[in-house]
C-alpha positions in Angstrom: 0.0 0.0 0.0 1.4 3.4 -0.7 1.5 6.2 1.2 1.5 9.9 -0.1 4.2 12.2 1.1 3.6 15.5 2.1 6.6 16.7 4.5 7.4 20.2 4.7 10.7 21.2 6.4 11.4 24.7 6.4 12.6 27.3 9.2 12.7 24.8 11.8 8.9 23.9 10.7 8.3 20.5 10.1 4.5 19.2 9.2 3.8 15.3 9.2 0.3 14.1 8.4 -1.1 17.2 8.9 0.9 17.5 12.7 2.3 20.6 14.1 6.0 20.1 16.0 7.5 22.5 17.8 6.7 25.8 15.5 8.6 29.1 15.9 7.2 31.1 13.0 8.1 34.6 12.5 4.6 36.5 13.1 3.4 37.3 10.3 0.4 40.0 9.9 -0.8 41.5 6.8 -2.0 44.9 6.3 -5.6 44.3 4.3 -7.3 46.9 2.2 -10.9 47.9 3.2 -13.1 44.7 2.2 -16.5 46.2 1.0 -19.0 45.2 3.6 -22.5 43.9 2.9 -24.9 46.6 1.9 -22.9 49.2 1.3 -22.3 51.1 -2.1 -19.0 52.7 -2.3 -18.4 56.1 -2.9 -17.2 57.2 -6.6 -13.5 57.7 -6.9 -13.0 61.5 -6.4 -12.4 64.1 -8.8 -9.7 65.6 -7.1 -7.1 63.4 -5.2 -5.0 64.3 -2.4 -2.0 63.3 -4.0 -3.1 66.0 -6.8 -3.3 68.6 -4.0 0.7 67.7 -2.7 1.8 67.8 -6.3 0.5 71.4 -7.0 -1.7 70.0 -10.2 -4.9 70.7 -7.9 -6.5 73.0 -5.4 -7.2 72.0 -1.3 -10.7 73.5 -1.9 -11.7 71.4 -4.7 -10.3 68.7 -2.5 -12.4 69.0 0.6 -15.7 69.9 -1.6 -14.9 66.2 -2.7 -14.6 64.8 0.4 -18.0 67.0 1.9 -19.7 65.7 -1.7 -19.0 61.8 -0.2 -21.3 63.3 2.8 -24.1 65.1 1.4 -24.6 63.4 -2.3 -27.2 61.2 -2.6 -26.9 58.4 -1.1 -25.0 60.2 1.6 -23.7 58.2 4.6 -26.3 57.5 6.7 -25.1 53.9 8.3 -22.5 52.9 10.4 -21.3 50.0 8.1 -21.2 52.7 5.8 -18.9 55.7 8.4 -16.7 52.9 9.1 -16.3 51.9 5.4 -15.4 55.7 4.2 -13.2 55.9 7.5 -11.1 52.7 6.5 -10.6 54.2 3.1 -9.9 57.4 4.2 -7.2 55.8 6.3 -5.3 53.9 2.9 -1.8 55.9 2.7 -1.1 56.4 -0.6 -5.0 56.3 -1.7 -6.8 59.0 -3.5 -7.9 60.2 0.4 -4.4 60.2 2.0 -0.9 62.0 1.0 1.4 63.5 2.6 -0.3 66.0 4.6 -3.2 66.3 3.1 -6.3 63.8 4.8 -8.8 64.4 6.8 -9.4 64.6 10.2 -12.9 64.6 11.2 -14.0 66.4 15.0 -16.7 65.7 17.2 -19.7 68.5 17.8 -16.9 69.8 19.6 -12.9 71.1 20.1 -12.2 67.1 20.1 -10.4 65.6 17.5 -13.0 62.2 16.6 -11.0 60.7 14.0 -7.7 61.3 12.8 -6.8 59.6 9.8 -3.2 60.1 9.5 -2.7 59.2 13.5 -5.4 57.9 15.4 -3.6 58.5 18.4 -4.5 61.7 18.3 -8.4 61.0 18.1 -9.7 62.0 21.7 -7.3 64.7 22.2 -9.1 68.9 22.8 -7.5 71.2 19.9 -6.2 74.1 21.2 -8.7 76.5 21.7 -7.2 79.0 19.4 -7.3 76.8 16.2 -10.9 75.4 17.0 -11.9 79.3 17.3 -10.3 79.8 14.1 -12.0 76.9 12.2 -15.8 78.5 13.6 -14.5 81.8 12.2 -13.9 79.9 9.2 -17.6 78.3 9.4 -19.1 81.6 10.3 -20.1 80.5 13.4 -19.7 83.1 16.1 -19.1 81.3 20.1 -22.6 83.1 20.9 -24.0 80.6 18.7 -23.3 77.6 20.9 -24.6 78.5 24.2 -27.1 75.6 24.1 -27.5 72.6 21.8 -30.2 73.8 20.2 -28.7 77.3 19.7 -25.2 74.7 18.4 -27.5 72.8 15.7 -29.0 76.1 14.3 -26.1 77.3 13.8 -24.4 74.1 12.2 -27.1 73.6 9.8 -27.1 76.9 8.6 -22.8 76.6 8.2 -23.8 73.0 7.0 -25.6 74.9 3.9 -22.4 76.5 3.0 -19.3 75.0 0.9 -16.8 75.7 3.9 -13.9 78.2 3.9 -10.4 78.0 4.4 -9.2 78.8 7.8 -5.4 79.7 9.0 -3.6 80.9 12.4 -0.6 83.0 11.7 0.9 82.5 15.1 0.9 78.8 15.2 2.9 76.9 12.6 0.8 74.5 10.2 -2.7 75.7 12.0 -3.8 76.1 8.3 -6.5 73.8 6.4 -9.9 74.2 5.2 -12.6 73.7 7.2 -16.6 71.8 6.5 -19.8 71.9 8.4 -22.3 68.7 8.5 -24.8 67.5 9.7 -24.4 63.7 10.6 -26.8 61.3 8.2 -26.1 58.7 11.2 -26.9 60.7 14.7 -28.3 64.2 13.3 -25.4 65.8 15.2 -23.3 68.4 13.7 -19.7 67.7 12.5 -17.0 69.7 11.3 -14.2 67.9 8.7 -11.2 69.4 7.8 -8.7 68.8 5.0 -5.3 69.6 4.6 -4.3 70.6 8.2 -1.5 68.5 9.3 -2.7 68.4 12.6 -0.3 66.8 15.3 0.5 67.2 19.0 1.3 70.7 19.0 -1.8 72.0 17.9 -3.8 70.5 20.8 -4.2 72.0 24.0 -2.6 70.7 27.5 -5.3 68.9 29.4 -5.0 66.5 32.4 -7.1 63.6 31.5 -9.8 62.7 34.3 -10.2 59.1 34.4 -13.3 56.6 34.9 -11.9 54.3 37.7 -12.9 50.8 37.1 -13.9 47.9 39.3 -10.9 46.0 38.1 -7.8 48.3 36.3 -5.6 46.8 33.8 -2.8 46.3 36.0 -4.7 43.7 38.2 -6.0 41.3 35.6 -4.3 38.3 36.1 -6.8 35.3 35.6 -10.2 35.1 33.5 -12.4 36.4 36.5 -10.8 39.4 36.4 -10.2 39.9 32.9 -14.0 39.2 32.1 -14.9 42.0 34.9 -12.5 44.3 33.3 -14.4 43.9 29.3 -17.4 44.3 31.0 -16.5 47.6 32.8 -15.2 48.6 29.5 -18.0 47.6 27.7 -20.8 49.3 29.9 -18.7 52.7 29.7 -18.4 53.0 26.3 -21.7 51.7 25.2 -23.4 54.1 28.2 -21.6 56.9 26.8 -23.0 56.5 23.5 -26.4 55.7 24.5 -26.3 59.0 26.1 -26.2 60.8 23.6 -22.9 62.8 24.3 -20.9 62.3 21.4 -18.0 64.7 23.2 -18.0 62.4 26.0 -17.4 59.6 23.9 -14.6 61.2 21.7 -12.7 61.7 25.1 -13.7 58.6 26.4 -11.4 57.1 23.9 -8.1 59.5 24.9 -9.0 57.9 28.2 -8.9 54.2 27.2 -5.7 54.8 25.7 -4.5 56.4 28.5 -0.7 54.7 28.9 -0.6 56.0 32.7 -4.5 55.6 33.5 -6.3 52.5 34.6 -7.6 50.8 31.6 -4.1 50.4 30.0 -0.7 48.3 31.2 1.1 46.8 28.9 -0.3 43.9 26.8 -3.4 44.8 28.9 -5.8 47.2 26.8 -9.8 47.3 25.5 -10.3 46.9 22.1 -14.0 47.7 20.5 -14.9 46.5 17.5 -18.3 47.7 15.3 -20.3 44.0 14.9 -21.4 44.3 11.1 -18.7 46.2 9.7 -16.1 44.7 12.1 -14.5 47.8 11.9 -11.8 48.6 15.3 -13.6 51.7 16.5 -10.9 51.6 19.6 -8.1 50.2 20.2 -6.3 50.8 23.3 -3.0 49.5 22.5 -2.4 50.6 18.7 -4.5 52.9 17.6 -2.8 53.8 14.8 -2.2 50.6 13.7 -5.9 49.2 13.7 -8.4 51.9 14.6 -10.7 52.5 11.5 -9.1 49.7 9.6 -11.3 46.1 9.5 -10.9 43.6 11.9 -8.8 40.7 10.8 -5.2 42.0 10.3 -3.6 39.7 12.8 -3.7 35.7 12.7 -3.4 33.5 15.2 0.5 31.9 14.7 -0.4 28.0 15.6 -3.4 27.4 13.3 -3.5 30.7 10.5 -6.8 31.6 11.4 -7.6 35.0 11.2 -8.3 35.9 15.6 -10.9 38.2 14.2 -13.1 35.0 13.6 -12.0 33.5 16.9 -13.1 36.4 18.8 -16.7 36.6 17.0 -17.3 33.1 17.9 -15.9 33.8 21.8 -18.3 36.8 21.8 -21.3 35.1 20.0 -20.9 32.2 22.4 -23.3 33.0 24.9 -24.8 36.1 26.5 -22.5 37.2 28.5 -19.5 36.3 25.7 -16.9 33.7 26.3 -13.1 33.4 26.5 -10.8 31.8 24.2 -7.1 31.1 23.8 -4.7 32.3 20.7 -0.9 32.6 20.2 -0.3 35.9 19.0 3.2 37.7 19.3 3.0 40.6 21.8 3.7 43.5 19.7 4.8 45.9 23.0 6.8 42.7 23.9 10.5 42.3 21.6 11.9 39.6 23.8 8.3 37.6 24.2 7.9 34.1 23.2 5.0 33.4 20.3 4.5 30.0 21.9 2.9 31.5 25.1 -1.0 31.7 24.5 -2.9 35.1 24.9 -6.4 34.8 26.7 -9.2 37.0 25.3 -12.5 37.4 26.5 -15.0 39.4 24.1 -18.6 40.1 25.1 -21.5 41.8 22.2 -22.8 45.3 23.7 -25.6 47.2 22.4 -25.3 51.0 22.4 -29.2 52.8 22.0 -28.1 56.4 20.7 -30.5 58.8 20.2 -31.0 61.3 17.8 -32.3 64.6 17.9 -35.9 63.6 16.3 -36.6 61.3 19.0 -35.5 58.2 17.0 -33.3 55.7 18.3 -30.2 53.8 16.7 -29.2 50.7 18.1 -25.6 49.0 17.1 -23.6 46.1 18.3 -20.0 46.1 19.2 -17.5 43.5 20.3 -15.0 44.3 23.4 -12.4 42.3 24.2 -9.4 42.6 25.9 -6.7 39.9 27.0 -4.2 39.0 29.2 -0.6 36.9 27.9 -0.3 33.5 30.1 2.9 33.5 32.2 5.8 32.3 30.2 6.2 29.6 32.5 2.6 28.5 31.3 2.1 27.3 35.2 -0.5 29.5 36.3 -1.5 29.9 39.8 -2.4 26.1 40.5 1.5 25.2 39.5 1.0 22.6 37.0 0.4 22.0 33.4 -1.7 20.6 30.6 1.4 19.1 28.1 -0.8 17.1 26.0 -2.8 17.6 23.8 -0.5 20.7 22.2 -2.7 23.4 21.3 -4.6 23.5 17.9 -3.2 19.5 17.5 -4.7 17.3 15.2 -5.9 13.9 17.1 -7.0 10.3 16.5 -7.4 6.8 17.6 -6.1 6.1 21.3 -4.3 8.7 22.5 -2.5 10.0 26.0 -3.5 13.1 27.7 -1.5 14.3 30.6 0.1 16.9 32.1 1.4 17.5 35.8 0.3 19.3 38.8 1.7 20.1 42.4 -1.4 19.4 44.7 -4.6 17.8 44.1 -7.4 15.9 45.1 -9.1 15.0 41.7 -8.2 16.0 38.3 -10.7 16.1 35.4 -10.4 16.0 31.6 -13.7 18.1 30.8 -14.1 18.0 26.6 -16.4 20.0 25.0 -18.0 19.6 21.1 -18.6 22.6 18.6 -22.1 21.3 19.5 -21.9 22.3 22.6 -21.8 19.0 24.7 -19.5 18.3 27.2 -17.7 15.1 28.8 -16.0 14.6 31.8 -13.7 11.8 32.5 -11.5 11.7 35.6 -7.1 11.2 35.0 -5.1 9.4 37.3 -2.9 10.9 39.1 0.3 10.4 41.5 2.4 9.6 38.4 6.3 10.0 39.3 7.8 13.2 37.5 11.0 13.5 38.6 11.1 17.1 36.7 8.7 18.4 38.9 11.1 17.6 42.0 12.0 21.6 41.8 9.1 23.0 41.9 6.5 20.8 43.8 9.3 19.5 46.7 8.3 15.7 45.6 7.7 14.2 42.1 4.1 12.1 42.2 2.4 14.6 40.5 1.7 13.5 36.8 -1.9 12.9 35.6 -2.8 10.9 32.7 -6.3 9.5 30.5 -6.3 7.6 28.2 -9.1 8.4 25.6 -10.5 6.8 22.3 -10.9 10.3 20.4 -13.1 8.8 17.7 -15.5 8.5 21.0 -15.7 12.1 20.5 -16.8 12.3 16.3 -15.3 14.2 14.1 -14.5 17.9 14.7 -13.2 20.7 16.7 -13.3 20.2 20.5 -12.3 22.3 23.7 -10.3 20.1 25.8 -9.9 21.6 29.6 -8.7 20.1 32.6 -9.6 21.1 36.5 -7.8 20.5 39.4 -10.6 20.2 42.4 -13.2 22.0 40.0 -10.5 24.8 38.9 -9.2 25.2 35.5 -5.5 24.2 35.1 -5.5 25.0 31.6 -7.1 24.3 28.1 -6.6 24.0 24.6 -8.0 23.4 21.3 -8.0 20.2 18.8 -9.2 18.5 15.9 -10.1 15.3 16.0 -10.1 13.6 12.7 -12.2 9.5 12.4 -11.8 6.9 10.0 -16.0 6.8 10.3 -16.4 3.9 13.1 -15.5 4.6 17.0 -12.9 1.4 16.1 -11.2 -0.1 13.3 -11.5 -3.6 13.6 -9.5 -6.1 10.5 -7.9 -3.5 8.8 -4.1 -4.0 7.1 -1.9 -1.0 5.9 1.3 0.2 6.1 2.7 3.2 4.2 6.7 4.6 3.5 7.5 7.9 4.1 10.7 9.4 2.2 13.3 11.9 3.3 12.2 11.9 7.2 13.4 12.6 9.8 16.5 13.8 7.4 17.0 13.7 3.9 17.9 10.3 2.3 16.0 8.5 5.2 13.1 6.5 5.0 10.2 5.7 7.8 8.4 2.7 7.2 4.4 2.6 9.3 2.2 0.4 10.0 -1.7 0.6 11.2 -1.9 -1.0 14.8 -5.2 -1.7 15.8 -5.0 -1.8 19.3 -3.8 2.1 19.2 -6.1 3.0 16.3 -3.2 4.5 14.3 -0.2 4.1 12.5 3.1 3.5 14.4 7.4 3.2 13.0 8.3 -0.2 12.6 11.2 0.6 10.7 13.8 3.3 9.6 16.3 2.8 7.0 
């Protein structure tokens, strides 16, 4: 019988049968485009490109009447999915939106930057008060005319009827752009868009951020209770800030998130919020620059390729109050990190009820998540380990499961289906493992099932294991049947060339007692 070879061996990458040994991948995460999402029609290329404006050939005014046209032309933007969509392009470096200093930078009904398309870092930040006075000047809006908010929309419509006007502060360098008054097609509230002012730090204003203390700060998640209590602090802010209505409270809401010295930020420890539909990053604590306003789906997980996008929609979707998940995923803020130590994520769906200044409501889904890297040890608090199954492994026949932990009563293999069932079988334990002499003080300590995976059926299943009731650790497989829970009369054996090295051959043969094939020879 033959056997077909497919061995890759590349980088320190070797892949047997569909196997994964020992990977140590470079991370590898592509920047996408904007994918069209469903629904949406996109805008008309525009007749005047910011690249024309930085080469001289065409004017900054005929430039940002193209970018008010995207707003006001039928159909106008009057969706989320469709604001997210025109923010992602406007985002493209090097597309007909973005060059050099000319983009857009959109503000909230206020002095607060909202989006900033060359550096979302920015978005959040107050513009000195100077400049923003300027840019009303520009509008012909006087500050008499926003003493209340309805006194603020009259006078935004009427600006909003206008083409705009170029507006430019002598005294501060590059304070200079032109300016546009709108009326949102998405919340009703007024918004000002400006082109052509590349606007950086020194044109915002000094403010000492005041900061939402949370039940749990970033600091002090450590486990999944805590790191569940911190998304869903997160989650209730942001989405309450919205459903109010305060659309300035929310711009600053997101300066706070990102906060590097307040509480909802340390290290590899952030809140990321992601628009449902669109899965557009609205915020991202960590990297703004680097994801906000771009789709979801940039970053894969290392171990199985998946995009961690899909992995956090299922987590999310899971259940009501969202779910947790594992992924490896190099720590960008981390150089020296390993890409074999897991990240656990915990995203929960939150509905934000905005209102609108005709009564209506809006309602819109997002996903927040946020995560927390394993210790490098991969011990945990219980001092032990899950070893096998490897994460993201493929599995079948009779197989081994074991690990090692310090102290414990009982240990469980719990093993959950896409389906949702769940099994529980109980390990022995007291095995001798002399390598855990160091850090337990004795060495009977090793658990151990054995399991008949084609029990299980074909499929993806979460395997977890809890020492007296708490989790140890879990991990993700695919099991993969030859149809029947066991093989009974079957004969096979199959060669495989050039493994383990070059010029060597593995001969294997299917054992029936272990439901698989094992080497019986090596040449």
């Amino acid at each position: 019988m033959g056997c077909q070879k497919f061995l890759t061996r590349s980088s320190g990458l070797f892949l047997l049968a569909g196997v994964l040994f020992n990977t140590h991948p470079a991370l590898a995460q592509a920047q996408l485009d904007c994918p069209l999402p469903d629904g949406v029609t996109p805008p008309p290329p525009p007749p005047v490109t910011a690249q024309q404006v930085e080469d001289g050939s065409a004017s900054l005014t005929d430039f940002a009447l193209a970018v008010r046209d995207i707003f006001v032309s039928e159909p106008g933007i009057t969706t989320l999915k469709q604001l997210a969509y025109v923010g992602c392009l406007f985002r493209q470096e090097g597309g007909p939106w973005r060059s050099g200093s000319t983009y857009v930078v959109r503000l909230a009904p206020s002095d607060r930057v909202f989006i900033h398309t060359k550096d979302m870092a920015l978005s959040g930040r107050q513009l000195n008060p100077v400049i923003y006075e300027a840019i009303l000047h520009a509008l012909g809006i006087a500050p008499a005319d926003l003493t209340s908010p309805a006194a603020s929309r009259t006078a935004f419509a009427a600006a909003a009827a206008r083409e705009g006007s170029a507006f430019n502060v002598p005294d501060i360098p590059g304070a200079s752009g032109y300016a546009i008054a709108l009326l949102s097609g998405i919340s009703g509230q007024p918004v000002v868009v400006l082109a052509g002012f590349d606007l950086d730090s020194s044109h915002l204003s000094a403010e000492e951020i005041e900061h939402i203390e949370p039940p749990v700060r970033a600091r002090d998640v450590v486990d999944r209770a805590t790191l569940q209590a911190f998304v869903t602090a997160a989650g209730e802010y942001f989405t309450g800030l919205l459903s109010s209505g305060d659309l300035t409270a929310v711009s600053k809401a997101r300066a706070i998130l990102r906060d590097p010295n307040g509480p909802w930020r340390q290290g590899s420890v952030y809140v990321a919020i992601m628009e449902r539909v669109s899965r557009i990053i609205t915020l991202h604590g960590g990297f703004p620059d680097r994801f906000e306003f771009r789709q979801g789906g940039i970053a894969t997980d290392i171990a199985t390729g998946e995009l961690v996008v899909e992995q956090l929609i299922r987590a999310a979707e899971s259940g009501p109050d969202g779910g947790f998940w594992e992924y490896y995923f190099d720590n960008p803020a981390d150089d020296a990190d390993s890409a074999e130590v897991p990240k656990v994520g915990y995203a929960r769906v939150f509905t934000a009820h905005i209102p609108r200044p005709d009564g209506s409501i809006i309602s819109i889904d997002y996903i927040v998540n946020s995560g927390f890297y394993l210790a490098a040890d991969g011990l945990g608090d219980l001092g032990g380990r899950l070893e096998n199954p490897g994460p993201h492994s493929f599995q079948s026949g009779i197989g081994a499961l074991w690990g090692w932990v310090c102290e414990a009563e009982r240990v469980e293999i719990e093993i959950a289906t896409e389906q949702g069932a769940v099994g529980q079988h109980v390990a022995a334990y007291g095995l001798k493992r002399g390598d855990t002499l160091d850090t337990c003080g004795d060495t009977d300590n090793g658990f151990v099932l054995l399991l008949n995976w084609n029990l299980l059926g074909a499929g993806e299943h979460t395997v977890t294991t809890l020492v007296d009731g708490v989790e140890l650790g879990r991990t993700t497989v695919t099991v993969t049947t030859l149809g029947q829970e066991f093989v009974e009369g079957a004969v096979g054996e199959c060669v495989v060339e050039d493994f383990p090295d070059l010029g060597q051959t593995v001969t294997l043969e299917w054992r029936q007692n272990s439901q698989n094939f094992v080497i019986t020879d090596v040449q």
